[in-house]
MITORMAR-218904 format. One record per atom (N, C-alpha, C): residue in three letters; x, z, y. Coordinates in steps of 0.02 Angstrom, whole numbers, plus 50000, padded with zeros to 5 digits. Layout:
# MITORMAR-218904
ALAXZY;...
//
This chain:
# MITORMAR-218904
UNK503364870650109;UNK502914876250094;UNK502324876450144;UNK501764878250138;UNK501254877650149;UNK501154885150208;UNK501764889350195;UNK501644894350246;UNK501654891550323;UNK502024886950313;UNK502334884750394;UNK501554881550441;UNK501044882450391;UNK500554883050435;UNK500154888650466;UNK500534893550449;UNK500304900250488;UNK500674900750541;UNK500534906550591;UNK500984908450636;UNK501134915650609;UNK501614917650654;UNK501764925050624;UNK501284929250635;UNK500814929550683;UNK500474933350677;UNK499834932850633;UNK499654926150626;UNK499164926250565;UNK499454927850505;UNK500094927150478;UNK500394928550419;UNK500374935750415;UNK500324940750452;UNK500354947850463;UNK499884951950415;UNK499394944950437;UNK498494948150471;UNK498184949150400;UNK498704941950349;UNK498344941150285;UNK498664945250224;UNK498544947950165;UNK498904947950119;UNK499334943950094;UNK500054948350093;UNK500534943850067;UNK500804945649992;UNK500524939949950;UNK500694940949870;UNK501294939249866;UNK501674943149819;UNK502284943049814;UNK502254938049743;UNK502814935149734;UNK502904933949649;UNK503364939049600;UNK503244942249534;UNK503704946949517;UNK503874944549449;UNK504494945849420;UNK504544946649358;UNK504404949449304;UNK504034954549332;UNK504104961549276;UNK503414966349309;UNK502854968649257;UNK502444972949255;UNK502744977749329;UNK503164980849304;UNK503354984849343;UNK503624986149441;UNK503734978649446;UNK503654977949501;UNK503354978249549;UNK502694976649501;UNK501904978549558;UNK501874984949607;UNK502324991249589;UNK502304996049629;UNK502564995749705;UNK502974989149694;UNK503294987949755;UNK502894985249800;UNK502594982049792;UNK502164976649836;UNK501644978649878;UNK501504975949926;UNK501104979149990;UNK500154983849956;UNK500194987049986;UNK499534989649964;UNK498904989150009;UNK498334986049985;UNK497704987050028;UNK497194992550009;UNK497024993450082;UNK496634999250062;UNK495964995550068;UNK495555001450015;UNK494664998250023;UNK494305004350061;UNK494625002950103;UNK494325009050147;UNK493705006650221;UNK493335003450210;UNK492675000350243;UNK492245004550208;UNK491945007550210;UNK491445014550198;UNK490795008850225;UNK490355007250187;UNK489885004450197;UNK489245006150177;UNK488705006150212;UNK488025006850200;UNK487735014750203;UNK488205018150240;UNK487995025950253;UNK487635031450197;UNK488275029650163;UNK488255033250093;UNK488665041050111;UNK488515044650095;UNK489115051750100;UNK489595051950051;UNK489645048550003;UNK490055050649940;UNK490675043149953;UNK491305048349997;UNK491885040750006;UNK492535042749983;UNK492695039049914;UNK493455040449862;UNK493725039249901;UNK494415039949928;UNK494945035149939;UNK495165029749857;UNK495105023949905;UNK495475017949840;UNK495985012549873;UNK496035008949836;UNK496845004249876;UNK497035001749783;UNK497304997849827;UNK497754992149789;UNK498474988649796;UNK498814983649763;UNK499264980349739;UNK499114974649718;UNK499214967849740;UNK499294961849698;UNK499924957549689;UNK500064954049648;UNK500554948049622;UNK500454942649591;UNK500894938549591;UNK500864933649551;UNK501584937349492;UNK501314935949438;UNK501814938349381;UNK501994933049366;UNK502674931949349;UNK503004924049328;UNK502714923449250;UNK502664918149243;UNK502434914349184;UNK501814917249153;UNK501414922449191;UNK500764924149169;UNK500124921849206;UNK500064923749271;UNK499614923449324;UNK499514929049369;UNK498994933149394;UNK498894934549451;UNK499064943049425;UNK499114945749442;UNK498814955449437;UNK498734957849474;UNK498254965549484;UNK497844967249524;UNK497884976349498;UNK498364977649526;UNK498144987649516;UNK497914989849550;UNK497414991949549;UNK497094996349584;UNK496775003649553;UNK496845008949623;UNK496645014749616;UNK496255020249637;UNK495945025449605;UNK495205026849664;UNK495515033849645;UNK495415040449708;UNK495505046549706;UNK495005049649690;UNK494805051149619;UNK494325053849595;UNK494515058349537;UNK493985064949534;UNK494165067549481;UNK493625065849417;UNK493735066149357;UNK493225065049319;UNK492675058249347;UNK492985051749357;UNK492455046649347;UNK492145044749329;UNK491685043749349;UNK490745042749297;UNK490915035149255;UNK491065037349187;UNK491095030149159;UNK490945031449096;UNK490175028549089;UNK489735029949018;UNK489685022348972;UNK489995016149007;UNK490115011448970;UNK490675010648928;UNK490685005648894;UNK491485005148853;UNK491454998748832;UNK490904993448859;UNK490924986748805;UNK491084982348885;UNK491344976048861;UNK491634972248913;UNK490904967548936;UNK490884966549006;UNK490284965149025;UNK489594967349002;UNK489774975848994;UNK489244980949023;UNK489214980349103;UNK488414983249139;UNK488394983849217;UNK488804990349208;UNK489694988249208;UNK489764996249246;UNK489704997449320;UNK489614992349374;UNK489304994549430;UNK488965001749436;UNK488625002549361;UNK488265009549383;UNK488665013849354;UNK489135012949346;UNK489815020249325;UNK490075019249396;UNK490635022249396;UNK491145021649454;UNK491405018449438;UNK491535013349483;UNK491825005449461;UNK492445005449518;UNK492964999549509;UNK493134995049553;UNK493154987949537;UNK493024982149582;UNK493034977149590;UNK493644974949627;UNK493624968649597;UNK494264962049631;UNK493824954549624;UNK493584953449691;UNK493334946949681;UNK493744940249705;UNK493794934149673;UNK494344930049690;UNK493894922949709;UNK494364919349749;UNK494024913049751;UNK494844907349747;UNK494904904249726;UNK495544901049713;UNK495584891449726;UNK494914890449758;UNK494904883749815;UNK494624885849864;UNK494804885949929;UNK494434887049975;UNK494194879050010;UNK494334875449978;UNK494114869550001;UNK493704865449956;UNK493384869049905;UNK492814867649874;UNK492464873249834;UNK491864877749902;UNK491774883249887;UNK491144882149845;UNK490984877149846;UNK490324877949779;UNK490644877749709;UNK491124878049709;UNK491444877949631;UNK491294886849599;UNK491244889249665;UNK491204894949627;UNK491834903149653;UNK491764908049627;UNK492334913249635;UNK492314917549585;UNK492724921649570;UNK492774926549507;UNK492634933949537;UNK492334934549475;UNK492154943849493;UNK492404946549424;UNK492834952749433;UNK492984956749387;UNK492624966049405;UNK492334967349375;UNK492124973949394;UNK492304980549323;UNK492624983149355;UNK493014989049297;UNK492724996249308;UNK492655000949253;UNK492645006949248;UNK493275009149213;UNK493175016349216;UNK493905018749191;UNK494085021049134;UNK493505016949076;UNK493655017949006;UNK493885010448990;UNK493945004249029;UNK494364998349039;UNK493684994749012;UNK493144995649027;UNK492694991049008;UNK492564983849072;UNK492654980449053;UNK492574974949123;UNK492074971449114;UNK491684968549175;UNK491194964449191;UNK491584957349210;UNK491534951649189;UNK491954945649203;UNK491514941449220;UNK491554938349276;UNK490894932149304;UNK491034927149325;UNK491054920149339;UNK491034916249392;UNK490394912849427;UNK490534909349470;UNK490074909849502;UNK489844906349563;UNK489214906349607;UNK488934906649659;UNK488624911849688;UNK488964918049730;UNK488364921749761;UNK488114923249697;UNK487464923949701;UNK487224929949636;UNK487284923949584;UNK487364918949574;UNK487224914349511;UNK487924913949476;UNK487734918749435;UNK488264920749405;UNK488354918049318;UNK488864915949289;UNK488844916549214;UNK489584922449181;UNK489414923949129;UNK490054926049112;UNK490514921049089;UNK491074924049108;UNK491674917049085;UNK491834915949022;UNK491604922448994;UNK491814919748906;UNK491224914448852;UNK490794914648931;UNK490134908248890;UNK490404900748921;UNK491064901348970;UNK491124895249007;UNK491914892748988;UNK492304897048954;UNK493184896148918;UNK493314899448900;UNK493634898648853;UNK494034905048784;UNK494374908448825;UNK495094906548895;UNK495414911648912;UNK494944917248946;UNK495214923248953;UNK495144927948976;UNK495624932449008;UNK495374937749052;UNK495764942849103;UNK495704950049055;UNK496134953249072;UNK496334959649036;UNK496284964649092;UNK495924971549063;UNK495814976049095;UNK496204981549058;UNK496534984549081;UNK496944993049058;UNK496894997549103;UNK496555002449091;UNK496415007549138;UNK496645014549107;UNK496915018549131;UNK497105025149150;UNK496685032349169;UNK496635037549162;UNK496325042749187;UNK496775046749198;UNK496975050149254;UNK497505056049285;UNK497255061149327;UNK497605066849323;UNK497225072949343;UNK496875071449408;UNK497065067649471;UNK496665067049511;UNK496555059749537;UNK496985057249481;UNK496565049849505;UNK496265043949429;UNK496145038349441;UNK496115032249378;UNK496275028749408;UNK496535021849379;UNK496835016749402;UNK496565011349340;UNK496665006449368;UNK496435000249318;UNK497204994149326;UNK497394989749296;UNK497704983649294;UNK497184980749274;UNK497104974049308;UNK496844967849300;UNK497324963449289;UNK497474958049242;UNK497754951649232;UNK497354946549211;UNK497614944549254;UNK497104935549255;UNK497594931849237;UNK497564928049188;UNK498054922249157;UNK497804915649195;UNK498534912549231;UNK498444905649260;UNK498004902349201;UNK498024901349157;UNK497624894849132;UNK497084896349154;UNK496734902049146;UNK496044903149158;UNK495764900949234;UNK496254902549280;UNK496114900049357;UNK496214891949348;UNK496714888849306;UNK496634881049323;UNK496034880049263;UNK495854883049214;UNK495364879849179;UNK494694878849234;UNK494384885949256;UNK493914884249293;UNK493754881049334;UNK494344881349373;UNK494454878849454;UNK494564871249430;UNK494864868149378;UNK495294861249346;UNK495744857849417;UNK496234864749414;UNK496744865149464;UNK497554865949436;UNK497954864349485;UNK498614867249460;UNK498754873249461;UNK499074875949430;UNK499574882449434;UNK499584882749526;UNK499524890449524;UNK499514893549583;UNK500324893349589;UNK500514892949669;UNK501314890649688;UNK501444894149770;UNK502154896049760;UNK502264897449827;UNK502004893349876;UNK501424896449917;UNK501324893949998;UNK500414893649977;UNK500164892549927;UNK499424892049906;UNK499144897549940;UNK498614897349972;UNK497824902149989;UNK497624902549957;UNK497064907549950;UNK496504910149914;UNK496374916149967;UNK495534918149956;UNK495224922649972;UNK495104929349930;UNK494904932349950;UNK494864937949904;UNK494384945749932;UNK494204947549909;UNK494094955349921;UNK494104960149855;UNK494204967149888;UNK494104971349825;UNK493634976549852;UNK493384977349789;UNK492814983849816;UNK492864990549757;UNK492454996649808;UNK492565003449762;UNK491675005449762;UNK491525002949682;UNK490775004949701;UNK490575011449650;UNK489735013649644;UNK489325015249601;UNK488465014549632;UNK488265011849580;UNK487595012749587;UNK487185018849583;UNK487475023149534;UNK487245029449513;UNK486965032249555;UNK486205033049564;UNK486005036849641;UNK486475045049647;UNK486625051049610;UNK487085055549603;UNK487825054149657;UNK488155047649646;UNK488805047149680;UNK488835040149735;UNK488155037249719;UNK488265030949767;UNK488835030949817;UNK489105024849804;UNK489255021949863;UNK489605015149868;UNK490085012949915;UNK489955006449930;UNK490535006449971;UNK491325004749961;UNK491845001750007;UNK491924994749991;UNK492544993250036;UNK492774985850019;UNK493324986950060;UNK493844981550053;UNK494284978950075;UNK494424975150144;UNK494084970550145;UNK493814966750201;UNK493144968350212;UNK493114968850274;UNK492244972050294;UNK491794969450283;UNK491344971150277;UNK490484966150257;UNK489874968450313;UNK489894962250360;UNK489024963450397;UNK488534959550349;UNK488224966050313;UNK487594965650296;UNK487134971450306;UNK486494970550306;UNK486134976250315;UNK485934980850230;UNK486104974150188;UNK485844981050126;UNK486464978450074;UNK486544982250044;UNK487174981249985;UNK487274973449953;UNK487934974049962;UNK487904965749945;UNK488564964649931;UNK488924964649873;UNK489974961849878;UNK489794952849865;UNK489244951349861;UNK489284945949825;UNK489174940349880;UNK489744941249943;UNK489744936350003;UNK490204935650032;UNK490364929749998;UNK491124926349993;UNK491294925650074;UNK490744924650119;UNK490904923950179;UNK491484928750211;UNK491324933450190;UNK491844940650209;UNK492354942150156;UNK492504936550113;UNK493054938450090;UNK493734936650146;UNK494364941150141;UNK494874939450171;UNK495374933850136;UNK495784932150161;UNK496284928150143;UNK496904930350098;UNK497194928450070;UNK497814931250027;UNK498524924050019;UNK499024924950043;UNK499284919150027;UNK499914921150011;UNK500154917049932;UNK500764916449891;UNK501444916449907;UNK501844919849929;UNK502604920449955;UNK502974915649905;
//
């Protein structure tokens, strides 16, 4: 296994994806918070997350923002909901050949998703680049929304033209809690970002995540 190249304390430091059987397990699994308040906005949700590897599907991603009534005026898949109240999960799944690209999923809470891959801003949508696709289901509750993301392995080895993700594999990652909406702006993340003006789209500051 590929862990035995960490030490314990770097293994600590990173996200540890569990593998699960069952939808339902995801509740168990460690949670990150996107609590980096960035770019001196006043308007800050609490949000956080959950990830896995689901057996025989691929990756999932719940995440949740403490909001009441979320601004979400889109409903078609790769609308900018950036300018609703969104959350993001951005992925990169070689770290040893980063011009290939990384994935961006960006959700509002009527389950409309934005799907990309990519360079930094050079972006295409993935359904102009392979038939598979990721699934968004989102939720509204009295004081919060939540989204599931599933990303189906083929779609990570189609792009990447990689194997199946496996106990001990890296990947990078961040998640973010945005809106553009001048009304609610604002701007977290997961792993921190030095930049001076808004920016999720810098892989440099994504963190690490590695497969149990």
């Amino acid at each position: 296994m590929e862990l035995l190249n960490f030490n314990k304390k770097e293994l600590i430091c990173i996200y540890q994806v569990k593998t699960i059987k069952r939808i339902e397990e995801l509740n168990h699994c460690a949670r990150f918070q996107i609590n980096h308040h960035l770019w001196e906005k006043e308007y800050k949700p609490i949000a956080f997350g959950q990830m896995a590897v689901l057996s025989d599907y691929g990756i999932v991603v719940s995440m949740t923002a403490m909001e009441l009534n979320p601004l979400c005026r889109f409903y078609k898949d790769d609308d900018p909901v950036y300018k609703d109240s969104a959350m993001e999960a951005f992925l990169n799944f070689d770290l040893d050949h980063p011009e290939k690209g990384y994935l961006n999923f960006e959700m509002n809470a009527n389950g409309a998703m934005l799907s990309e891959f990519g360079i930094n801003r050079n972006r295409k949508k993935i359904k102009d680049l392979i038939s598979y696709s990721a699934v968004c289901e989102a939720n509204i509750y009295d004081s919060r929304w939540q989204v599931l993301l599933k990303i189906p392995m083929s779609l990570i080895c189609e792009l990447y033209k990689s194997e199946p993700l496996k106990s001990g594999d890296v990947f990078s990652c961040n998640f973010y809690k945005i809106s553009e909406d001048p009304l609610i702006e604002h701007y977290a993340s997961y792993a921190p970002i030095k930049s001076k003006i808004p920016n999720f789209h810098l892989p440099v500051f994504f963190d690490k995540a590695v497969i149990l």
